[in-house]
Biopython code that builds the backbone (N, CA, C, O; Angstrom):
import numpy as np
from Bio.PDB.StructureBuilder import StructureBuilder

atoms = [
    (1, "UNK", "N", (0.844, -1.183, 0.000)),
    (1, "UNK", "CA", (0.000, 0.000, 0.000)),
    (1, "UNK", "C", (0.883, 1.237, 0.000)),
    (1, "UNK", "O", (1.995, 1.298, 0.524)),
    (2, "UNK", "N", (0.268, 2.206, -0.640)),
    (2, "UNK", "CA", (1.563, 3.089, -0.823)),
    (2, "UNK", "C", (0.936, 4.949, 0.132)),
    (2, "UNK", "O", (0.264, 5.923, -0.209)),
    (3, "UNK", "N", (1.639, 4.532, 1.299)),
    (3, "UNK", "CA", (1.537, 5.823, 1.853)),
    (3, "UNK", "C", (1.993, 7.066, 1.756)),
    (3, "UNK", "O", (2.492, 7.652, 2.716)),
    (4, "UNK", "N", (1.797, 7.841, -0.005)),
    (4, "UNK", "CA", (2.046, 8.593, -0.035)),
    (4, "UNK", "C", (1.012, 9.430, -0.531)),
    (4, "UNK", "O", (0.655, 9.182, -1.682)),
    (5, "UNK", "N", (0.319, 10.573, 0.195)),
    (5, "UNK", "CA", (-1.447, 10.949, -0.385)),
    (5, "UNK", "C", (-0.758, 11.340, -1.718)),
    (5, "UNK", "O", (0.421, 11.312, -2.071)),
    (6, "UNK", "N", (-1.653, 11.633, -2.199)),
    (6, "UNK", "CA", (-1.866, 12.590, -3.442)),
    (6, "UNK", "C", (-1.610, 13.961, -3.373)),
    (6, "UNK", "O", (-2.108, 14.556, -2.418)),
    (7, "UNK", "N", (-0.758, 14.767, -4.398)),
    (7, "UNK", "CA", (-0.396, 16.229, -3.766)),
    (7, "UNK", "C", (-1.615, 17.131, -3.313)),
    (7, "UNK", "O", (-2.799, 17.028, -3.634)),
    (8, "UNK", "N", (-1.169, 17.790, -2.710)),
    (8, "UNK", "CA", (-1.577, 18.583, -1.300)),
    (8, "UNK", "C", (-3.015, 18.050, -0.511)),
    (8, "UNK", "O", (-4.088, 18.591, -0.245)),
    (9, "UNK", "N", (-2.441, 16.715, -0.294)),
    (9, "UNK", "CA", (-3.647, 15.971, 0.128)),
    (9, "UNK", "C", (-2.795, 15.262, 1.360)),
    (9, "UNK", "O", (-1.575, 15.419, 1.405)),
    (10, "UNK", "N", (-3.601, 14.349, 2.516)),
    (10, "UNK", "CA", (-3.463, 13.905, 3.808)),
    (10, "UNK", "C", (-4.112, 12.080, 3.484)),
    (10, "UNK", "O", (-5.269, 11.746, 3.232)),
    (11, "UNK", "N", (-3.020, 11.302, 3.599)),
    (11, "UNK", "CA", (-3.929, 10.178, 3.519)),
    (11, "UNK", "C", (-3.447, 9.409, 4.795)),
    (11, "UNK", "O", (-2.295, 9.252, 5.200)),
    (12, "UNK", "N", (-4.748, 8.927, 5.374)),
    (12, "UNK", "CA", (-4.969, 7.992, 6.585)),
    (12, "UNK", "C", (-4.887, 6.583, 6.312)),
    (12, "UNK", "O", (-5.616, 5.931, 5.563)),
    (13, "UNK", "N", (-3.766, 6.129, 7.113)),
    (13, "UNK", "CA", (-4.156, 4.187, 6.967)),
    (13, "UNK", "C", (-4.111, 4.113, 8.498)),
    (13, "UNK", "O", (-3.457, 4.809, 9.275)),
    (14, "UNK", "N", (-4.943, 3.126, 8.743)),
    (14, "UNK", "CA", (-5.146, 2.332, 9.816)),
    (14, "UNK", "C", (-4.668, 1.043, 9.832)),
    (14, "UNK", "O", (-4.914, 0.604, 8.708)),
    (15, "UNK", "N", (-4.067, 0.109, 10.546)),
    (15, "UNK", "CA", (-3.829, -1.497, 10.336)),
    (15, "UNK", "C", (-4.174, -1.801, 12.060)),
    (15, "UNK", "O", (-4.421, -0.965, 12.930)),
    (16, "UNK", "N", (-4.096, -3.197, 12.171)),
    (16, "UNK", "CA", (-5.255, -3.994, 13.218)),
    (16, "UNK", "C", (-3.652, -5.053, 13.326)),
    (16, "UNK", "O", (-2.636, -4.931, 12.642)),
    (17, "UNK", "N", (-3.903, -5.917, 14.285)),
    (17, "UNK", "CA", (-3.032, -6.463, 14.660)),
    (17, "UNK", "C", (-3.451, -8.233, 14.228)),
    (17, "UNK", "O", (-2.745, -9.165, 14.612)),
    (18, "UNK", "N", (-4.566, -8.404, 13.476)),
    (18, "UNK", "CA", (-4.824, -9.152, 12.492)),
    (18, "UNK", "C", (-4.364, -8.066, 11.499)),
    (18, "UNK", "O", (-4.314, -6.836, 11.510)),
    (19, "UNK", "N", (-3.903, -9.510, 10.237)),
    (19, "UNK", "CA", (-3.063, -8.734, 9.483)),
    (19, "UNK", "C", (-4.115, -8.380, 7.794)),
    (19, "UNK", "O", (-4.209, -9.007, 6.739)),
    (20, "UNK", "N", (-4.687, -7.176, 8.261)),
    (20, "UNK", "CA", (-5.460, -6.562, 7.618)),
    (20, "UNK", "C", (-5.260, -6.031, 6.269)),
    (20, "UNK", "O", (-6.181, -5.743, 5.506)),
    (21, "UNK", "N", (-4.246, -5.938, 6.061)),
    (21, "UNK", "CA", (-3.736, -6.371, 4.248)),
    (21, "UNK", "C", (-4.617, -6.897, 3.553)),
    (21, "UNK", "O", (-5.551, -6.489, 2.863)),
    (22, "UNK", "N", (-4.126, -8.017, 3.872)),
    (22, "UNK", "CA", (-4.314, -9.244, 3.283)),
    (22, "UNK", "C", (-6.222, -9.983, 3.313)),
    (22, "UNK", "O", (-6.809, -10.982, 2.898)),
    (23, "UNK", "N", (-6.553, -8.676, 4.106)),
    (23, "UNK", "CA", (-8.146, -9.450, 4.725)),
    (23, "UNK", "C", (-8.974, -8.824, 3.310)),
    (23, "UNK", "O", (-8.384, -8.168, 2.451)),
    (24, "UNK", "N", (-10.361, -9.141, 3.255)),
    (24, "UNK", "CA", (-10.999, -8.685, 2.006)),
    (24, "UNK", "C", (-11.273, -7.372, 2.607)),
    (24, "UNK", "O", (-11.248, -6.778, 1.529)),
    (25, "UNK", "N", (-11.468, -6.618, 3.293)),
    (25, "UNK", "CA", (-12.243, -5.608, 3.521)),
    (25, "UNK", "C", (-10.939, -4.394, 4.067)),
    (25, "UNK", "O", (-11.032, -3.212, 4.396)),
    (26, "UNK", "N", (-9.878, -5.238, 3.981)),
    (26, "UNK", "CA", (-8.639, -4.116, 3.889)),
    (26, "UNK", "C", (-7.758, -3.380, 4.977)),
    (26, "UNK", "O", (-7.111, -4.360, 5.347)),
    (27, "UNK", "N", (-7.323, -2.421, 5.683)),
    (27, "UNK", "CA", (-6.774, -1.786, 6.169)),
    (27, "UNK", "C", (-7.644, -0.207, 5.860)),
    (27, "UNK", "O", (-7.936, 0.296, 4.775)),
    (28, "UNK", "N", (-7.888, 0.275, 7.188)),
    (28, "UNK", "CA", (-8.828, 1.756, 7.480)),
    (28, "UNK", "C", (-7.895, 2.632, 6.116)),
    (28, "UNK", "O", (-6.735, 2.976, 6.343)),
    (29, "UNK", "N", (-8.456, 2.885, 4.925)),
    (29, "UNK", "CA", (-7.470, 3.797, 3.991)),
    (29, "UNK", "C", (-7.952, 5.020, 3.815)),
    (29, "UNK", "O", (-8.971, 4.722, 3.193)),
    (30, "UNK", "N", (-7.984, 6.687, 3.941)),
    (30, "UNK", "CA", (-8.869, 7.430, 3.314)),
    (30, "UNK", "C", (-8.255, 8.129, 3.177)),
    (30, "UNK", "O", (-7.383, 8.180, 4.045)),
    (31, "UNK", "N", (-8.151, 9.449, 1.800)),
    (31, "UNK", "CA", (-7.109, 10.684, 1.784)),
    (31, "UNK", "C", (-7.690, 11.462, 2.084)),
    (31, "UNK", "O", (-8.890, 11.198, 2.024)),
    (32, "UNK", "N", (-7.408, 12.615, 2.494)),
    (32, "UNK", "CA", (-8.057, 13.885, 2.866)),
    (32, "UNK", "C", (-7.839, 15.183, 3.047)),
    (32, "UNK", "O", (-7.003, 15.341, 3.937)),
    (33, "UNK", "N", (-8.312, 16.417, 2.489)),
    (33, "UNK", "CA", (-7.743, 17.549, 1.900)),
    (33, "UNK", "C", (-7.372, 18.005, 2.943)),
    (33, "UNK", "O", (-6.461, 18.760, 2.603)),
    (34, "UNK", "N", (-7.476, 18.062, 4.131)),
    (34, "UNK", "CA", (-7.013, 18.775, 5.125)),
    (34, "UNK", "C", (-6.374, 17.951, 6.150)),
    (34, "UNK", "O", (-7.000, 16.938, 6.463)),
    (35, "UNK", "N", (-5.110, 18.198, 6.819)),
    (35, "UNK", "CA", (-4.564, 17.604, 7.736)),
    (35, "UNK", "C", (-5.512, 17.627, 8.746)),
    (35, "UNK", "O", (-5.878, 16.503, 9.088)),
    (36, "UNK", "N", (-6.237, 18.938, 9.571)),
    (36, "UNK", "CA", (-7.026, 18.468, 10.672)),
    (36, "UNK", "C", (-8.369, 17.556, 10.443)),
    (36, "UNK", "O", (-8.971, 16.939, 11.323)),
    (37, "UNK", "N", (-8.652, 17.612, 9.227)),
    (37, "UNK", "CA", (-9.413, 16.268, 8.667)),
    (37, "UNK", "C", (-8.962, 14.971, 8.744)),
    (37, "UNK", "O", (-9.593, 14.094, 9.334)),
    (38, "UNK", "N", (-7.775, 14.769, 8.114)),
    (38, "UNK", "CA", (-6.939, 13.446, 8.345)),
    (38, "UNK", "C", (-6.906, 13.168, 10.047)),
    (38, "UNK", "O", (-7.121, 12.132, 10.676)),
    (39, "UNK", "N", (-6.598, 14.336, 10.436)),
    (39, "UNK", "CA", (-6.186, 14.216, 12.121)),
    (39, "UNK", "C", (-7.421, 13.648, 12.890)),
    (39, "UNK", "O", (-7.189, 12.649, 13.571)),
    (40, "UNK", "N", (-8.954, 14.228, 12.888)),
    (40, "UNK", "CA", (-9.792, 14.335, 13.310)),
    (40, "UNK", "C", (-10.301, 12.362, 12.770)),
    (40, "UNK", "O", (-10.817, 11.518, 13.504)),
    (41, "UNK", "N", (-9.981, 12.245, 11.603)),
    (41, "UNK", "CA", (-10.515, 10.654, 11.075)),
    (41, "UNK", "C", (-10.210, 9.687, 11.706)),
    (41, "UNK", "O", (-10.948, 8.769, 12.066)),
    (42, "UNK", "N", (-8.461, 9.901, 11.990)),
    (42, "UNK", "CA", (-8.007, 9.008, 12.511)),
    (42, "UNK", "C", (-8.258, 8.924, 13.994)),
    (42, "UNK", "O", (-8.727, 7.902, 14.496)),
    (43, "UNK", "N", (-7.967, 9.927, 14.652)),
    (43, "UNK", "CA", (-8.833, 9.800, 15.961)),
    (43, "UNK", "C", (-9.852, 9.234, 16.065)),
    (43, "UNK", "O", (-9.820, 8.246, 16.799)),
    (44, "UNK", "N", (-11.123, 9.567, 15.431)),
    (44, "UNK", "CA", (-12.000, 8.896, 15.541)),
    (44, "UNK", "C", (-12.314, 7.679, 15.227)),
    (44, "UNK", "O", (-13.297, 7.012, 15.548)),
    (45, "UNK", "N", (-11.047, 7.326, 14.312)),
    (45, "UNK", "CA", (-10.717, 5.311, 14.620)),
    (45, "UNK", "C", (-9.907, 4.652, 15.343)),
    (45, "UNK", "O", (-9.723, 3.440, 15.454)),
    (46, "UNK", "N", (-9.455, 5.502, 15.811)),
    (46, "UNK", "CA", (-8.117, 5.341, 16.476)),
    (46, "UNK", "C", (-8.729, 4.144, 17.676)),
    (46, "UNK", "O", (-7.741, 3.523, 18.070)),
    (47, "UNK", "N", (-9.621, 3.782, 18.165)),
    (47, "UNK", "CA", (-9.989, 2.701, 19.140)),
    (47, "UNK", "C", (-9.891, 1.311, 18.518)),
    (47, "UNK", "O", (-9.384, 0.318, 19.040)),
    (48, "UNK", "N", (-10.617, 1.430, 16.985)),
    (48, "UNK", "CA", (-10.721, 0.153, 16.313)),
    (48, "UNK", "C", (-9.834, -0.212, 16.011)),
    (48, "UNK", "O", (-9.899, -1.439, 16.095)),
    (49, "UNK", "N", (-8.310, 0.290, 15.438)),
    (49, "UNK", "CA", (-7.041, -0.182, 14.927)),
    (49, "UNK", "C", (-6.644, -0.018, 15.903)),
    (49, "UNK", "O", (-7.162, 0.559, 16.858)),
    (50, "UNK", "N", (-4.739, -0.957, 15.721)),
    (50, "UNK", "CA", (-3.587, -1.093, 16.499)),
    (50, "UNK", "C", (-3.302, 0.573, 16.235)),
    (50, "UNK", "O", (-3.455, 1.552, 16.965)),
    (51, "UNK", "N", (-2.853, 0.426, 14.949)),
    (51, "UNK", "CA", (-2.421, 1.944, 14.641)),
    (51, "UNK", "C", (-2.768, 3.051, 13.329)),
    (51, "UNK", "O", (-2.348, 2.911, 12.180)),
    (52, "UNK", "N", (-3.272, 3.698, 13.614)),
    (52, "UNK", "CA", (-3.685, 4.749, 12.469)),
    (52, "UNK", "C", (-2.675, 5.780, 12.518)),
    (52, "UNK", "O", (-2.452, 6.291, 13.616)),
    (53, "UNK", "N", (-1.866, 6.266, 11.250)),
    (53, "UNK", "CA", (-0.999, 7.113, 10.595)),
    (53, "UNK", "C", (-1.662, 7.889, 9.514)),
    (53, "UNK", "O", (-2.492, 7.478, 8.704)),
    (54, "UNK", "N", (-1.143, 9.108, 9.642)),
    (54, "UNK", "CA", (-1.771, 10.068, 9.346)),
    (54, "UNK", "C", (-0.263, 10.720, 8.259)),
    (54, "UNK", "O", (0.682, 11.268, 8.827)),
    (55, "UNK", "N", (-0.274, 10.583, 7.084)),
    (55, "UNK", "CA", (1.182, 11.106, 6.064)),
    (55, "UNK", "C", (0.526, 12.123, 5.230)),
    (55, "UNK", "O", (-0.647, 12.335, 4.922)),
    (56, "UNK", "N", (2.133, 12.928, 4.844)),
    (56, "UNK", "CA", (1.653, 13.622, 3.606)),
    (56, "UNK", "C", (1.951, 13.553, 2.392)),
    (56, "UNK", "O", (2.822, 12.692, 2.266)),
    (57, "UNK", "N", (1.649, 14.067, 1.303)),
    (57, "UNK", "CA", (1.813, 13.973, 0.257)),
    (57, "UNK", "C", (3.565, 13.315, -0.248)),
    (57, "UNK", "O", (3.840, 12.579, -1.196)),
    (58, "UNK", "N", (4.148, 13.697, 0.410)),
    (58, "UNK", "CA", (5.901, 12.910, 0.229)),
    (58, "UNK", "C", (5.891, 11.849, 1.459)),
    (58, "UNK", "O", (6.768, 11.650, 2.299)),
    (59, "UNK", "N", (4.492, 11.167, 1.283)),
    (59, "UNK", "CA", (4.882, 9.895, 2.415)),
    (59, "UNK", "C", (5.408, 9.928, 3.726)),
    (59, "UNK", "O", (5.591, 8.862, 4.313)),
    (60, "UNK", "N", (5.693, 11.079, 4.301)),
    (60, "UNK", "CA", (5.906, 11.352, 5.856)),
    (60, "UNK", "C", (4.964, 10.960, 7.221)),
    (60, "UNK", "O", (3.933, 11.516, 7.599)),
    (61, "UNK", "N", (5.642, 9.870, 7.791)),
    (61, "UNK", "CA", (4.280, 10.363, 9.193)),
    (61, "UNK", "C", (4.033, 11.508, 9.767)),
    (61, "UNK", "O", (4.857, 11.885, 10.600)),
    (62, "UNK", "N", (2.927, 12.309, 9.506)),
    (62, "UNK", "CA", (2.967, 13.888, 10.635)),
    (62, "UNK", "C", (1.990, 12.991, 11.664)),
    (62, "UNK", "O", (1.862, 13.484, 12.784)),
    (63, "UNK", "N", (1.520, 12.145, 11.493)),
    (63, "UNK", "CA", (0.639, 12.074, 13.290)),
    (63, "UNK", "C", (0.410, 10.564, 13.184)),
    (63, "UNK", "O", (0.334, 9.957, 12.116)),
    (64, "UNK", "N", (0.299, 9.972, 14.519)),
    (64, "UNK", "CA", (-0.166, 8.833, 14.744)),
    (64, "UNK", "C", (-1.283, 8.680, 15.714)),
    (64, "UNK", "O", (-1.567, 9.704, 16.335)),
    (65, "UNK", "N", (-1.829, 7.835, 15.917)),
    (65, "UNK", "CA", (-2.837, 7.339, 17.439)),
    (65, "UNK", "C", (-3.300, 5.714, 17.037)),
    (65, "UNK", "O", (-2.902, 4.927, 16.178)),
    (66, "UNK", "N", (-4.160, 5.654, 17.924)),
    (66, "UNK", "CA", (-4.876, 3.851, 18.143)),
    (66, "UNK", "C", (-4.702, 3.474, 19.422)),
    (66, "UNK", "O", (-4.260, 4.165, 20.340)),
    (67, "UNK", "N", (-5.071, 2.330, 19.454)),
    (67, "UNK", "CA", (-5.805, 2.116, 20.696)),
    (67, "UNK", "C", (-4.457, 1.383, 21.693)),
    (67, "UNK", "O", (-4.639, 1.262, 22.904)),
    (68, "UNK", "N", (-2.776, 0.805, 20.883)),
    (68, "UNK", "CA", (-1.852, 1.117, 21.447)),
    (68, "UNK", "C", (-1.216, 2.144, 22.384)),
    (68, "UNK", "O", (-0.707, 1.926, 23.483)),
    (69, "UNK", "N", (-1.351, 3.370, 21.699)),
    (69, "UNK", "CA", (-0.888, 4.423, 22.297)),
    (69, "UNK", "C", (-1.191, 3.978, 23.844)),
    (69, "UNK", "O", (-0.376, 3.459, 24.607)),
    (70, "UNK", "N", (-2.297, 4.243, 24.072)),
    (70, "UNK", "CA", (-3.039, 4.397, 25.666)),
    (70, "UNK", "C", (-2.446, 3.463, 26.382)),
    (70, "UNK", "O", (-2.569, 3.720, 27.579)),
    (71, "UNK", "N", (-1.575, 2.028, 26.087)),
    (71, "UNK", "CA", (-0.726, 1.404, 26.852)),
    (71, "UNK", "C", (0.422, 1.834, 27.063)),
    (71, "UNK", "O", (1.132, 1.524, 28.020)),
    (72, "UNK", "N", (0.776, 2.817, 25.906)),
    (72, "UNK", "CA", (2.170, 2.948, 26.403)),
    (72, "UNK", "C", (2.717, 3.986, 27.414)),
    (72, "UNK", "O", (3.906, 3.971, 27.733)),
]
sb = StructureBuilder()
sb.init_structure("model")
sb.init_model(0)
sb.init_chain("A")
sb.init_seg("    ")
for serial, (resi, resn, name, xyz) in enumerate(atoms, 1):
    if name == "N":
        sb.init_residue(resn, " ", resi, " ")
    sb.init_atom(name, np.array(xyz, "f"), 0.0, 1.0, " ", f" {name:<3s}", serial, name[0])
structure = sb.get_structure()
């Protein structure tokens, strides 16, 4: 999967600790024009996945969360 959004775009993946690739229904994927959009998405999945990453257009992580974090 290629985490790099689309220019001047924010794309969100989520993955699960089943290995959600590979499953039919995928890994949480969505791009989104605004970083506090991307930010705000992933939060709000951030319970259902291990980990949701939040990149930009040159494939960078700018943010992470999921339901890991809160253990660590």
């Amino acid at each position: 999967m290629q985490t790099q959004a689309p220019k001047g775009q924010y794309r969100v993946i989520g993955v699960d600790p089943i290995d959600t690739l590979t499953s039919p229904s995928g890994p949480l994927w969505k791009d989104c024009e605004t970083f506090d959009e991307a930010r705000d998405f992933a939060d709000h999945n951030g319970e259902l996945y291990l980990s949701v990453y939040v990149y930009d257009d040159a494939g960078n992580v700018l943010y992470e969360t999921g339901h890991h974090r809160e253990s660590a």
